[in-house]
MARZAVO-435952 format. One record per residue: residue in three letters; x, y, z of N, C-alpha, C, O, CB in turn. Coordinates in steps of 0.1 Angstrom, whole numbers, plus 5000, padded with zeros to 4 digits. Glycine has a CB too. Layout:
N
alaXYZXYZXYZXYZXYZ;...
REM end
This chain:
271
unk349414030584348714100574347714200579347314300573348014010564;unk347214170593346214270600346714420598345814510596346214240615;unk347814430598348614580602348514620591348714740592350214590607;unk348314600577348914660567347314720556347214720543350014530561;unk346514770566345114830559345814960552346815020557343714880572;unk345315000541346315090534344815250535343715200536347015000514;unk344715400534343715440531344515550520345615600521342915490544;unk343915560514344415690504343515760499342415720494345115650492;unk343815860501342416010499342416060489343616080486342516160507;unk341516090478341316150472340116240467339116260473341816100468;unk340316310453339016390443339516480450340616470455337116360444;unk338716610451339016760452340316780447341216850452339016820466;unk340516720433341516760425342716680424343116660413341816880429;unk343216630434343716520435343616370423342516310421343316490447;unk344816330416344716260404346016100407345716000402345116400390;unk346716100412347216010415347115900427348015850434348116050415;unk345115860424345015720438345415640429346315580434343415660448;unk345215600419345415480411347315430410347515320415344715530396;unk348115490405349515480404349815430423350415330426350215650397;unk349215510430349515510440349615380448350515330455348815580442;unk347415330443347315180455348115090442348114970444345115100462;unk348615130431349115000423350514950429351014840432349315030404;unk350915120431352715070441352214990455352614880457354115250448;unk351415050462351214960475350514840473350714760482350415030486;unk349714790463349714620463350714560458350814440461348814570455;unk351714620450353114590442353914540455354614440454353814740434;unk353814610467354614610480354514570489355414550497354814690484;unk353314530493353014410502351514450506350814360509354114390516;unk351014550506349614600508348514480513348714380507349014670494;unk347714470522347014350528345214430520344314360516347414330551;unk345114560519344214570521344614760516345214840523343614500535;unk343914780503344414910498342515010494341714980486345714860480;unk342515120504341015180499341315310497342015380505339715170510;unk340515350480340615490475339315550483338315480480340615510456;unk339115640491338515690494338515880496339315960501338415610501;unk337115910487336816060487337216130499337016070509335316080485;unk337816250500338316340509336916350517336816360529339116480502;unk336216360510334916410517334316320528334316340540333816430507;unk333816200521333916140526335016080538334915990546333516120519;unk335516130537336716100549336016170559335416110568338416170546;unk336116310558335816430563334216420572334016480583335816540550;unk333516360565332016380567332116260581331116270590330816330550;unk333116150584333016020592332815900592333115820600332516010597;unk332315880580332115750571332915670572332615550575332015750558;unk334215700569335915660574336415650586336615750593336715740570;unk336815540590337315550605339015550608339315440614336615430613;unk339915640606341215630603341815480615342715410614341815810604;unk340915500626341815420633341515270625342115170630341515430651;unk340715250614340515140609342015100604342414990603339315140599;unk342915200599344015150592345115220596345015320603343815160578;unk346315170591347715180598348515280587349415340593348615010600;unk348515310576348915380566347615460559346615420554349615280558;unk348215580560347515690556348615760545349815800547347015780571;unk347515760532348715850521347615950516346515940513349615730505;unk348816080516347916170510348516220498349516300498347616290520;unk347816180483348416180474349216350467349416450474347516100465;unk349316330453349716420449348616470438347716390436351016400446;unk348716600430347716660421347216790425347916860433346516580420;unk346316830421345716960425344916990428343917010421345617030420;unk345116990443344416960450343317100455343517160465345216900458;unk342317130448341517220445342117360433341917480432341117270461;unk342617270429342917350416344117430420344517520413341517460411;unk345017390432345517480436345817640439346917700441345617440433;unk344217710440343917810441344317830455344217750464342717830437;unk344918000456345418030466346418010472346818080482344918020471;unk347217880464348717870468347917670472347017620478349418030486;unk349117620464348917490466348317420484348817440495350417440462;unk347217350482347017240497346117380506345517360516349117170508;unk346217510499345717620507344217590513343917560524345917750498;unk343617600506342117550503341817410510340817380517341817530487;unk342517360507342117200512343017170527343017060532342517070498;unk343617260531343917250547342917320556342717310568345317310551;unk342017430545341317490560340317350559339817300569340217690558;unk340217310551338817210547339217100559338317060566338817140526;unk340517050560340616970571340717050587340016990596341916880568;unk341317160590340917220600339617290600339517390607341717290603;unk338917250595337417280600336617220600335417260599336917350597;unk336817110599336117000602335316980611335816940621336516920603;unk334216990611333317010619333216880632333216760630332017040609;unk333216920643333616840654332816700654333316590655333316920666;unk331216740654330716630650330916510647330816400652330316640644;unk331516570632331916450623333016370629333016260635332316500608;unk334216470626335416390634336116460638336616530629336216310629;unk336516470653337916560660339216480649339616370651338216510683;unk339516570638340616540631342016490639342616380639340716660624;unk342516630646343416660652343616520662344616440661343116800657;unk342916520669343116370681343016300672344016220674341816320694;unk342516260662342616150652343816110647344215990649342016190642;unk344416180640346016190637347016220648348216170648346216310628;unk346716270656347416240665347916120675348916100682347116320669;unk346816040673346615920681347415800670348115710673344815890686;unk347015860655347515770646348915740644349315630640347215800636;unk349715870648351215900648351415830660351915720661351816050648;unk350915900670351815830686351615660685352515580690350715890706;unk350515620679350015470682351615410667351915290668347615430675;unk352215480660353515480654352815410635353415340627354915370667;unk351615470637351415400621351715490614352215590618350015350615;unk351415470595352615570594351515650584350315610583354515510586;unk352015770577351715890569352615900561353815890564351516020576;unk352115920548353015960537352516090526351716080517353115830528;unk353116210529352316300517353016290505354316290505352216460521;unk352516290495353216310482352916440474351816480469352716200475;unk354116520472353916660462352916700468353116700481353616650445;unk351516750464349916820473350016720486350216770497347816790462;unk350016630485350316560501351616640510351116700520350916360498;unk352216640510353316690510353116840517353116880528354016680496;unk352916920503352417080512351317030521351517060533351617230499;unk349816950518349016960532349716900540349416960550347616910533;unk350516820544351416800555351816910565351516930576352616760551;unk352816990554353417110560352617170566352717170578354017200552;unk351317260558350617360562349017300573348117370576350217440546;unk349317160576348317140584349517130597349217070607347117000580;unk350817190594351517110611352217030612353417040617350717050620;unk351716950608352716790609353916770605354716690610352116680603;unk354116820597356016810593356017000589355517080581356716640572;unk357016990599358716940602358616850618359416760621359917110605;unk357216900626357116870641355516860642354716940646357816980651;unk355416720639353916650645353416740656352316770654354116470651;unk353816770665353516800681353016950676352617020686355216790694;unk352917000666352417140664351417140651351217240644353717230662;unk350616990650349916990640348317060644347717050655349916830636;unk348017130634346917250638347217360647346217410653345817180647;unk347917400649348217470660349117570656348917680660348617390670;unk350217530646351117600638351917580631352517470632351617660642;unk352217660620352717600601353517680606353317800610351717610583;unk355417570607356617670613357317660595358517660595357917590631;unk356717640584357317620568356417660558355217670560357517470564;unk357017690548356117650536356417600524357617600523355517740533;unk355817570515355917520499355717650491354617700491354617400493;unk356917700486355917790475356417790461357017710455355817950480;unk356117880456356617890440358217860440359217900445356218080432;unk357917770430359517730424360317870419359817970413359517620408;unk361117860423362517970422362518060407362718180406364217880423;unk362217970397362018000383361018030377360918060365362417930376;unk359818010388358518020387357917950374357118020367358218170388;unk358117850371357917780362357317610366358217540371359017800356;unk356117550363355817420363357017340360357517360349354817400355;unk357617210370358517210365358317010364358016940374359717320373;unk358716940348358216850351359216780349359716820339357216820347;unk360116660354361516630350362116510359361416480370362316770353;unk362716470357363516410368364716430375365616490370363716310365;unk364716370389365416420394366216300399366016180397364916510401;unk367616380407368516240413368216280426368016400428370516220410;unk368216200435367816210452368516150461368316030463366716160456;unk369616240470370016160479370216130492370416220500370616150478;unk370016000496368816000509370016010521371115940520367615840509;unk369516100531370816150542370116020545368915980545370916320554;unk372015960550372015780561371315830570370215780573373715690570;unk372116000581371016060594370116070597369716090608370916140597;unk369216040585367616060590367015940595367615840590366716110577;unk365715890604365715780608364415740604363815660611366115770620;unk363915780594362415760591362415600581363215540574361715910581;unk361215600585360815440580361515440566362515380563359015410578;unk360615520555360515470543362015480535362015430523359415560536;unk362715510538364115590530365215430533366315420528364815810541;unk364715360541365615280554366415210542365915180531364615140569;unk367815190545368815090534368615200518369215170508367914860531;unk368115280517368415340499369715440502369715490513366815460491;unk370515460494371115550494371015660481371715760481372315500497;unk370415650475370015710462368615720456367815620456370815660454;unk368415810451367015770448367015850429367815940427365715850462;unk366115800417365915890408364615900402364315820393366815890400;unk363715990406362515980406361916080396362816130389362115990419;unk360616130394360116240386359616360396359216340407359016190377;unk359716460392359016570401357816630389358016620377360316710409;unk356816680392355716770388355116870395354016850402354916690385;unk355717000395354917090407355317220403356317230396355317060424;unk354617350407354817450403355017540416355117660415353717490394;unk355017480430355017510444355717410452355017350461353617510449;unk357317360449357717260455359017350464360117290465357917130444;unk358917480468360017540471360017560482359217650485360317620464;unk360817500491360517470508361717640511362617710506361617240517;unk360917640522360717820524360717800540359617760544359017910517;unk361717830548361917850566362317970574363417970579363017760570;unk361818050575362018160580362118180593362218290598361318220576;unk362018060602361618090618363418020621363717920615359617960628;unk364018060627365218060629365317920637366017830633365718190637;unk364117920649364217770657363917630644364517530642362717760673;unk362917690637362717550630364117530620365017450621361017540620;unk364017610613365717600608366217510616365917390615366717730610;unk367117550625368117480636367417360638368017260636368417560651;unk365917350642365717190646365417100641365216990646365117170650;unk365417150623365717050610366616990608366816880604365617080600;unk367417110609369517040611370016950622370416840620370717170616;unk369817010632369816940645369216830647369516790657369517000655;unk368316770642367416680645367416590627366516510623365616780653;unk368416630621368416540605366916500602366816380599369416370606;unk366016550602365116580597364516580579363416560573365316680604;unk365716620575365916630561366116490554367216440555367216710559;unk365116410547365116260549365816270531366516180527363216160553;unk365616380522365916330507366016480503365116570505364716220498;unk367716480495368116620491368116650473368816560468369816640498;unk367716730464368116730453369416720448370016820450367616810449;unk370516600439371616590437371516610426370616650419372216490441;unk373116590423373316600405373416420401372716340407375116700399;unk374416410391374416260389374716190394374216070394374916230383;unk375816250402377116180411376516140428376916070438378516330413;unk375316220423374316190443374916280452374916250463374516000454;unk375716400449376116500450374816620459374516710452376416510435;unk374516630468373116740469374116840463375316860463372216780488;unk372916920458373317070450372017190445370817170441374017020435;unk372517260445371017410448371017440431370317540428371717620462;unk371617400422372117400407370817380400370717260398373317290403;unk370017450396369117390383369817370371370717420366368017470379;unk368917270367367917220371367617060381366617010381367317230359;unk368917020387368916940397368416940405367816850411369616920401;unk368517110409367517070424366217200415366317320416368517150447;unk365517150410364117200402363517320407363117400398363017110404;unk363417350424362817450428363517580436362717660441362117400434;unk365217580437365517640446365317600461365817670469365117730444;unk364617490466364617480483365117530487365817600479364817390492;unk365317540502366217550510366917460518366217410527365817620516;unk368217420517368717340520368617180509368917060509368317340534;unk368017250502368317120486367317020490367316900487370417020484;unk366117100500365216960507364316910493363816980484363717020525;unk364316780494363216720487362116610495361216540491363916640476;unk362616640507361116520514362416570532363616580535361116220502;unk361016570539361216580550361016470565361916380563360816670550;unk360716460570360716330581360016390594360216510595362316270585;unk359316340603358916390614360116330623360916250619357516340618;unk360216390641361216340646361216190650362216130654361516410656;unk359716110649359715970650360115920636361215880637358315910655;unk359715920626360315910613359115810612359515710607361915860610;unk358015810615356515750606356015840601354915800597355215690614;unk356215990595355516060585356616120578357516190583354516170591;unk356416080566357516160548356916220543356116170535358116060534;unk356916350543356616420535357616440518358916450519356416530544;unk357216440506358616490496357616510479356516480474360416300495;unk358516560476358016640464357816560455356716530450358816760458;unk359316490452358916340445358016270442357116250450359216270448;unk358116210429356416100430357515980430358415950422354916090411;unk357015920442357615750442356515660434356815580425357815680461;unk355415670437354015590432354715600412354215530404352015730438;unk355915710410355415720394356415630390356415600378355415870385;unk357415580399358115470392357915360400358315310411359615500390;unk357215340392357015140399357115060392356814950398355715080405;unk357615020375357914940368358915030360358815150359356814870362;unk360114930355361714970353360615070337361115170332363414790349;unk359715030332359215120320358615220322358015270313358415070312;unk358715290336358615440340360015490333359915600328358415460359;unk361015440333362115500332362115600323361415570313363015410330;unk362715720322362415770311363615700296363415710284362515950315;unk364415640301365415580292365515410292366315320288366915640298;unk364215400296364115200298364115140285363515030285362415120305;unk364715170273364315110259366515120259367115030253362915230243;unk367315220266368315230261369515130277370615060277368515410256;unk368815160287369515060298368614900301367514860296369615160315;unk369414850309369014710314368714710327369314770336370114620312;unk367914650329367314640341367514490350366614400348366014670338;unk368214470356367714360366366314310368365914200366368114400377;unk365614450375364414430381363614430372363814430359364114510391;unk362214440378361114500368360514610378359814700374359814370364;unk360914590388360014730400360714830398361914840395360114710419;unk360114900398360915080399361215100411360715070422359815220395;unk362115160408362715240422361815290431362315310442363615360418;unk360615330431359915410441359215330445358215390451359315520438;unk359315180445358315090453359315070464358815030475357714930444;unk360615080465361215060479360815140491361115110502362515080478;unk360015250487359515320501358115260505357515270516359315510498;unk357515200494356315150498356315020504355714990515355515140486;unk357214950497357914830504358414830518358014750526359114810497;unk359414940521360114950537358714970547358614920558361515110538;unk357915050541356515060546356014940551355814930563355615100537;unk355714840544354714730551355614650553355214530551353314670542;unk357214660557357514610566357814610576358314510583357914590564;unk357614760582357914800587356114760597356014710608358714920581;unk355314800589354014760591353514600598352714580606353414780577;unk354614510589354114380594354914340606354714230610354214280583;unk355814430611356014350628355414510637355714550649358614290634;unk354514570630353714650641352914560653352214460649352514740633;unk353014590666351914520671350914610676349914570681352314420680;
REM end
């Protein structure tokens, strides 16, 4: 149970810690703390205290300037003092604990570095998130299907996923020719927008934003950081469903506790 300290960041707009630490105690969580961005920031927080780091979803400073915009310079400038960020996370990945961004987690992922390629975190944003294709907030559910190729923790044994999306900036955008190729090449691509059939498809409103390449959540090349647009945290009891009064359910867990789940198992034979 040592391994499985959980930290999740929030405020500066950010609205989903709660849904969030409810799926990670749902999942095996030893030890789940909502803690202010700021306080993160200021040192008060000692990341190497814990093994899972989630950076939720919301709006995350109002999303001014283009979603996570604002609140990535806020983590690259962190004043040294407080905490060398960069060696921080970096030590957190190599030491193989894991990161999860969700939707605003998700773009600050991208635009701090870290996914598509950890090894270029701070240093350079080879992607981006931007306005959905239709340019429209788009709130809905979706079908998700998870490439077997990819080798990241959280996705491990699902072959399907059907989750909700909420975002007005979930439209993955690659213009550098190498990162292209080394998303493909390297299956990178951990969860694609499908139709019913688990089909990936660029068709709205299935795949919601136009991506590129029908991405809905991406993977680092160790596969301890997921980035994806998806809210898994929003289905965690079968009465998320949006149709739970007309199907049957086996379970009572929602589908999106299995990533939280493969997590702290993945957590509990860390040594």
């Amino acid at each position: 149970m040592e391994n499985e300290k959980t930290l999740i960041l929030s405020g500066m707009g950010l609205n989903c810690e709660k849904e969030t630490a409810y799926a990670c105690s749902q999942s095996g969580a030893a030890q789940v703390d909502i803690v202010h961005t700021l306080r993160f920031l200021n040192g008060e927080i000692h990341l190497s205290d814990y093994h899972f780091l989630i950076f939720i979803g919301g709006f995350l400073d109002g999303d001014y300037l283009g979603s996570a915009r604002v609140g990535v310079n806020r983590f690259k400038f962190c004043p040294p003092e407080k905490m060398d960020l960069q060696s921080e996370l970096n030590r957190f990945v190599n030491d193989g604990k894991l990161i999860l961004g969700i939707c605003n987690g998700f773009q600050l992922l991208v635009k701090l570095g870290l996914l598509p390629e950890e090894k270029k975190a701070f240093q350079q944003q080879t992607m981006s998130l931007t306005q959905n294709q239709k340019g429209i907030f788009e709130n809905r559910w979706v079908h998700l299907a998870i490439n077997p190729n990819n080798n990241n923790i959280f996705t491990k044994g699902i072959e399907k996923m059907y989750l909700p999306v909420r975002h007005g900036e979930g439209r993955i955008v690659v213009t550098d020719k190498d990162t292209r190729e080394m998303i493909l090449s390297d299956n990178l691509i951990a969860m694609s927008y499908a139709d019913s059939e688990g089909r990936p498809t660029d068709r709205y409103p299935d795949n919601p934003n136009g991506s590129w390449q029908n991405i809905a959540a991406l993977s680092n090349q160790k596969g301890n950081i997921l980035g994806l647009m998806p809210h898994p945290e929003a289905y965690n009891h079968y009465t998320n469903h949006p149709h739970w009064t007309r199907l049957c359910f086996s379970d009572e867990d929602g589908e999106g506790l299995q990533i939280f789940k493969n997590a702290y198992t993945y957590l509990a034979g860390l040594n």
